[in-house]
DRENPA-3360 file (N, C-alpha, C; in nm, 2 decimals, always signed):
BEGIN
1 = XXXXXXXX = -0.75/-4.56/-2.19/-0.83/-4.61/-2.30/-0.97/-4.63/-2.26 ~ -0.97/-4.68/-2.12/-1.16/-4.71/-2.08/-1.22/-4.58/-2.08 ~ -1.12/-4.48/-2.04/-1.23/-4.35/-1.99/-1.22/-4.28/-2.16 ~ -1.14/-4.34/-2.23/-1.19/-4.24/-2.39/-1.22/-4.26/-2.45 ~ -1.26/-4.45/-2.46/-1.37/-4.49/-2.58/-1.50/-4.55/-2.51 ~ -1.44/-4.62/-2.42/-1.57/-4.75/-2.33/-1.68/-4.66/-2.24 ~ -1.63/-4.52/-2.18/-1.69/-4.49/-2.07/-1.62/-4.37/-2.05 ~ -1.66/-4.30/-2.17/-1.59/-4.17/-2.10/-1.63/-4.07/-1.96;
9 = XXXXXXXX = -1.57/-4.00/-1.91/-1.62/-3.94/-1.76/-1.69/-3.83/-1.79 ~ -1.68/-3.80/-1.86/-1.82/-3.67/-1.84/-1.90/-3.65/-1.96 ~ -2.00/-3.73/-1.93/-2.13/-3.77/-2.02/-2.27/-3.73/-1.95 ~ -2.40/-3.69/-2.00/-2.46/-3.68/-1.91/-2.55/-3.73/-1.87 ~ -2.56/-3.85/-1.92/-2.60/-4.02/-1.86/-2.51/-4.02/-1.71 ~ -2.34/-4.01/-1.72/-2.28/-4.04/-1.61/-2.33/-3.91/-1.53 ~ -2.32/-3.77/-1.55/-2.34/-3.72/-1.43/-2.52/-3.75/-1.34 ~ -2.60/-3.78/-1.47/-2.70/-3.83/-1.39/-2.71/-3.93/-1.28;
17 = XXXXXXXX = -2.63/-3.99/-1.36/-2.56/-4.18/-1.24/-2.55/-4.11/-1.14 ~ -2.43/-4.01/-1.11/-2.37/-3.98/-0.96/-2.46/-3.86/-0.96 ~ -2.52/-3.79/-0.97/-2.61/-3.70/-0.93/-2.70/-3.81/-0.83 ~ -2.82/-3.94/-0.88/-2.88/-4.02/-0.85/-2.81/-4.11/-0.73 ~ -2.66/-4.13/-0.72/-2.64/-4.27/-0.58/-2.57/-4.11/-0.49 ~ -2.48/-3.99/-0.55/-2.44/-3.93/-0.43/-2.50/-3.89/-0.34 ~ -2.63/-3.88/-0.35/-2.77/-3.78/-0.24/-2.77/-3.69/-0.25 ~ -2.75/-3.57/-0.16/-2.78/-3.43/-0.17/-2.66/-3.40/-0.21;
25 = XXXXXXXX = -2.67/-3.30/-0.31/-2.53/-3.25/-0.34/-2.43/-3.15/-0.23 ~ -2.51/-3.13/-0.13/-2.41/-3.09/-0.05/-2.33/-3.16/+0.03 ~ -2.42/-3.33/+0.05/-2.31/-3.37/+0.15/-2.18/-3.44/+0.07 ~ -2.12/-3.46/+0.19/-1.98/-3.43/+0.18/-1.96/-3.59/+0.19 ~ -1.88/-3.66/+0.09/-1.79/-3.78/+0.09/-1.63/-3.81/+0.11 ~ -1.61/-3.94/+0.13/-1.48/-3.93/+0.20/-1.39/-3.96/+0.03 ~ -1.27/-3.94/+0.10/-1.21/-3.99/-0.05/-1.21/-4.14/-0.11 ~ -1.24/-4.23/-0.04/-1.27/-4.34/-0.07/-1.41/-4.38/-0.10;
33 = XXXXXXXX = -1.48/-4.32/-0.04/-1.60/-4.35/-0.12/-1.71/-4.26/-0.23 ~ -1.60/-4.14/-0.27/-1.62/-4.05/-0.37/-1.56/-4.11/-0.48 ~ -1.45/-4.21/-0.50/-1.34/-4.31/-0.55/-1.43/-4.45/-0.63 ~ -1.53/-4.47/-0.57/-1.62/-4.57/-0.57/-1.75/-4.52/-0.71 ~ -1.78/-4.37/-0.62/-1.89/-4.37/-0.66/-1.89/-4.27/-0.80 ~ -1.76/-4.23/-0.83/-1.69/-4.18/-0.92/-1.68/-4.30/-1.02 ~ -1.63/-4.38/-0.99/-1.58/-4.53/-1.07/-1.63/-4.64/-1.04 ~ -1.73/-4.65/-1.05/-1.80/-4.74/-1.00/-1.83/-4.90/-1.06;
41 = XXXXXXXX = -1.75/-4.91/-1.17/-1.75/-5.06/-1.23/-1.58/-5.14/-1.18 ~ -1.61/-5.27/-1.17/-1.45/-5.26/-1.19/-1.36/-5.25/-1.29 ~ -1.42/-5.23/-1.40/-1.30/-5.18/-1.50/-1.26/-5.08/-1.48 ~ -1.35/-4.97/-1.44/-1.27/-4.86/-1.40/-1.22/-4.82/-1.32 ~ -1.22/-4.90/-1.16/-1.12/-4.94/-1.07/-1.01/-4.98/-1.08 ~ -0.99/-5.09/-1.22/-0.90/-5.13/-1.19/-0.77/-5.05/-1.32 ~ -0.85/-4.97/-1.42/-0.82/-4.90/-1.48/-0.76/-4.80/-1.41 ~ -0.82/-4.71/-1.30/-0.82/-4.58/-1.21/-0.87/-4.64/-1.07;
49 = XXXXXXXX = -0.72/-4.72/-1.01/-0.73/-4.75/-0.90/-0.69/-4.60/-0.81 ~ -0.72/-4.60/-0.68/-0.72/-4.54/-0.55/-0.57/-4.48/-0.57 ~ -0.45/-4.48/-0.57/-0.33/-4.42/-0.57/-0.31/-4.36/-0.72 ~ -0.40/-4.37/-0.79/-0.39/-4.27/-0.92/-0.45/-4.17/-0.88 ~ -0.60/-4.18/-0.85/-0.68/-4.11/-0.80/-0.66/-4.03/-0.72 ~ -0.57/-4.05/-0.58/-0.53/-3.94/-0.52/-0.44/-3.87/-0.56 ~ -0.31/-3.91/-0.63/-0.26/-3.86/-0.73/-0.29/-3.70/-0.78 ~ -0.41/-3.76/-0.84/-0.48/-3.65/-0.94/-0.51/-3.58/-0.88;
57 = XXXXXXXX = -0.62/-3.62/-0.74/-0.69/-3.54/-0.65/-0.61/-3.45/-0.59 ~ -0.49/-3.48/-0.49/-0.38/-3.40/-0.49/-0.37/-3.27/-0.57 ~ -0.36/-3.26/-0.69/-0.32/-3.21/-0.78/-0.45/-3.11/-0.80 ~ -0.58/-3.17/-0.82/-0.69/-3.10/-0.79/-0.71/-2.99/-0.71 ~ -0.70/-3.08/-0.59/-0.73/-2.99/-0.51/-0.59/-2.89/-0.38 ~ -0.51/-2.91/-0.49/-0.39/-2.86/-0.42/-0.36/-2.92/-0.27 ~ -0.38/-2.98/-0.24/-0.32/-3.00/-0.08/-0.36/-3.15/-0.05 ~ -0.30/-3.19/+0.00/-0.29/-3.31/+0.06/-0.43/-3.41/+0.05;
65 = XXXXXXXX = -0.50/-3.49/-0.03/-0.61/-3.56/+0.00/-0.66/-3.62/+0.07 ~ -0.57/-3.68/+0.15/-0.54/-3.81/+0.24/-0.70/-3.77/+0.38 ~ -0.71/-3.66/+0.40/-0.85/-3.68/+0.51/-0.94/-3.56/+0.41 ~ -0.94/-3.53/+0.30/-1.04/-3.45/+0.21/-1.17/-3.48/+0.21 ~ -1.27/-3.42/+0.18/-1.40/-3.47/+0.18/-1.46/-3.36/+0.04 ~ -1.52/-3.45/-0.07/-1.56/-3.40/-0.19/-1.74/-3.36/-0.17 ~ -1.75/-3.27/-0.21/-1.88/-3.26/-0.27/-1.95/-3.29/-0.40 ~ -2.06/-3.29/-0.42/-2.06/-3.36/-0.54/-2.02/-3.25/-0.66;
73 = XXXXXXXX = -2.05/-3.13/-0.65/-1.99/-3.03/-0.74/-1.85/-3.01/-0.68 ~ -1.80/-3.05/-0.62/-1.62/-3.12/-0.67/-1.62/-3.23/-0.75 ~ -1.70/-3.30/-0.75/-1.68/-3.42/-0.76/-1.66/-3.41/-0.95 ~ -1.80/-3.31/-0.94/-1.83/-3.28/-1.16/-1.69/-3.21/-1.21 ~ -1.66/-3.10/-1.12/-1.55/-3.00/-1.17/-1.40/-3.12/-1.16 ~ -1.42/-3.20/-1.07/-1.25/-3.31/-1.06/-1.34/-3.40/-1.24 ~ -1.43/-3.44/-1.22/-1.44/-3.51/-1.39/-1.39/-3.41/-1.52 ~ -1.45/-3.29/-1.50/-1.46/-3.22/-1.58/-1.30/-3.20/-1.61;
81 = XXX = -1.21/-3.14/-1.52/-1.07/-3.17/-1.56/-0.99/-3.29/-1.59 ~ -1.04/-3.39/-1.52/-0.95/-3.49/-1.59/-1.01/-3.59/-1.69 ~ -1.11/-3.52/-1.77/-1.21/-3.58/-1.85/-1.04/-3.64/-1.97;
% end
């Protein structure tokens, strides 16, 4: 419900947000703090806590998440699918 009326995930106010706190789009974040800066309020934490998220990410990115590291163009293409 937060991500489809309150705050949906791919807007491009929000990709400016995470374009602006990730830094260079090449480097590389951990899954926890791509988790953060992906969802960065707590409503949406607690909406899309961390075991959903890997979840999904999983699924994403076919293989195991658990030591992954996102870039920020993973980061658009993982919104862009579970928009």
């Amino acid at each position: 419900q937060h991500f489809t009326t309150e705050a949906p995930l791919l807007t491009a106010e929000r990709l400016d947000a995470l374009r602006e706190v990730w830094g260079e789009a090449e480097a590389k974040k951990t899954v926890e703090e791509a988790h953060v800066l992906l969802f960065p309020s707590a409503a949406e934490q607690a909406e899309y806590p961390m075991e959903l998220f890997l979840e999904d990410l999983a699924e994403f990115l076919q293989t195991d998440p658990s030591k992954a590291t996102l870039s920020l163009v993973d980061a658009e293409k993982f919104l862009g699918e579970n928009q």
